[in-house]
C-alpha positions in Angstrom: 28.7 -3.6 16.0 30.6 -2.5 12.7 33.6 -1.2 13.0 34.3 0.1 9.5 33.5 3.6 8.4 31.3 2.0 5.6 29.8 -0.7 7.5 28.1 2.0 9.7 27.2 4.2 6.7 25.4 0.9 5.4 24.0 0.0 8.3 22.6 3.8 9.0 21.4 4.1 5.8 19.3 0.8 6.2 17.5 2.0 9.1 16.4 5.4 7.5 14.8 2.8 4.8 13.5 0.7 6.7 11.7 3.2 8.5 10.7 4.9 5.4 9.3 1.5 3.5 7.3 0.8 7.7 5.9 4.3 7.2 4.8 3.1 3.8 3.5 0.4 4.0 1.5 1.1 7.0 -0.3 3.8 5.1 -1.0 1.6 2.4 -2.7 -1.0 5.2 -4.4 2.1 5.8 -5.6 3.0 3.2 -6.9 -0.4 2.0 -8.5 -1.3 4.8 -11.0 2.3 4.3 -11.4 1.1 1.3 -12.6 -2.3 2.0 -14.5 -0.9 5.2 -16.5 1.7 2.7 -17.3 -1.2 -0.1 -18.5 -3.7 3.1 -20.6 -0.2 4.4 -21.9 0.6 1.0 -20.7 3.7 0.7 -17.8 3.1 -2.0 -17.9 5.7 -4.6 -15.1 6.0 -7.4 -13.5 8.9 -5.5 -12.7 5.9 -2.4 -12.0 3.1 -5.1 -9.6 6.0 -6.8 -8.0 6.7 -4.3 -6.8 3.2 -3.0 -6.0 2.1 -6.4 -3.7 5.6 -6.3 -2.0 4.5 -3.0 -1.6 0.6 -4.2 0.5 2.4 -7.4 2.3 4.9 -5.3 3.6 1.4 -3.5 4.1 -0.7 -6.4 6.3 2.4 -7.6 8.3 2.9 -4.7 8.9 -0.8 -4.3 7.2 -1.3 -0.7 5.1 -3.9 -3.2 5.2 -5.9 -6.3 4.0 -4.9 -9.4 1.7 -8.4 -9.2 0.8 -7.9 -5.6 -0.2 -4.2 -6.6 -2.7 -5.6 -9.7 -4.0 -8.3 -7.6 -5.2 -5.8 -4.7 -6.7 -3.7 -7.5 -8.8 -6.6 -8.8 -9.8 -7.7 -5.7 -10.9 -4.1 -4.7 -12.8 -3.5 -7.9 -14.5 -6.8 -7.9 -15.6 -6.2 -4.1 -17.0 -2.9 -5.2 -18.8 -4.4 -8.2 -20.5 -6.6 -6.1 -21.4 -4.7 -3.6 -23.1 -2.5 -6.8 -24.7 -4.8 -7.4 -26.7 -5.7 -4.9 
């Protein structure tokens, strides 16, 4: 246990984030796996594929993801629903 004023400033602080980037990044989860579910069921229109590529952004923008990690998930999203078009 820290027993300097600013250690347990520090160590508060960290727990309000982490629970802020869990709360994130569960949503993001979320939020891709309807969109995956709706591309597998057939039913992906651009207003699903919009909307995860919004939430992959919003995650890449607040850090809970990388900016790489963010384009790939896009890719892979889009290509899924492309194929799935196609058929």
């Amino acid at each position: 246990m820290a027993n300097i004023r600013s250690a347990e400033k520090q160590r508060r602080q960290a727990e309000k984030k982490k629970a802020r980037n869990r709360a994130g990044k569960s949503t993001l989860r979320t939020t891709l796996k309807k969109g995956r579910a709706a591309i597998a069921g057939g039913d992906a229109d651009k207003e699903t594929l919009s909307g995860s590529f919004s939430a992959i952004d919003k995650a890449a923008k607040r850090g809970l993801i990388k900016e790489n990690t963010a384009n790939r998930y896009k890719s892979r999203l889009a290509g899924a629903s492309k194929r799935a078009a196609s058929k």
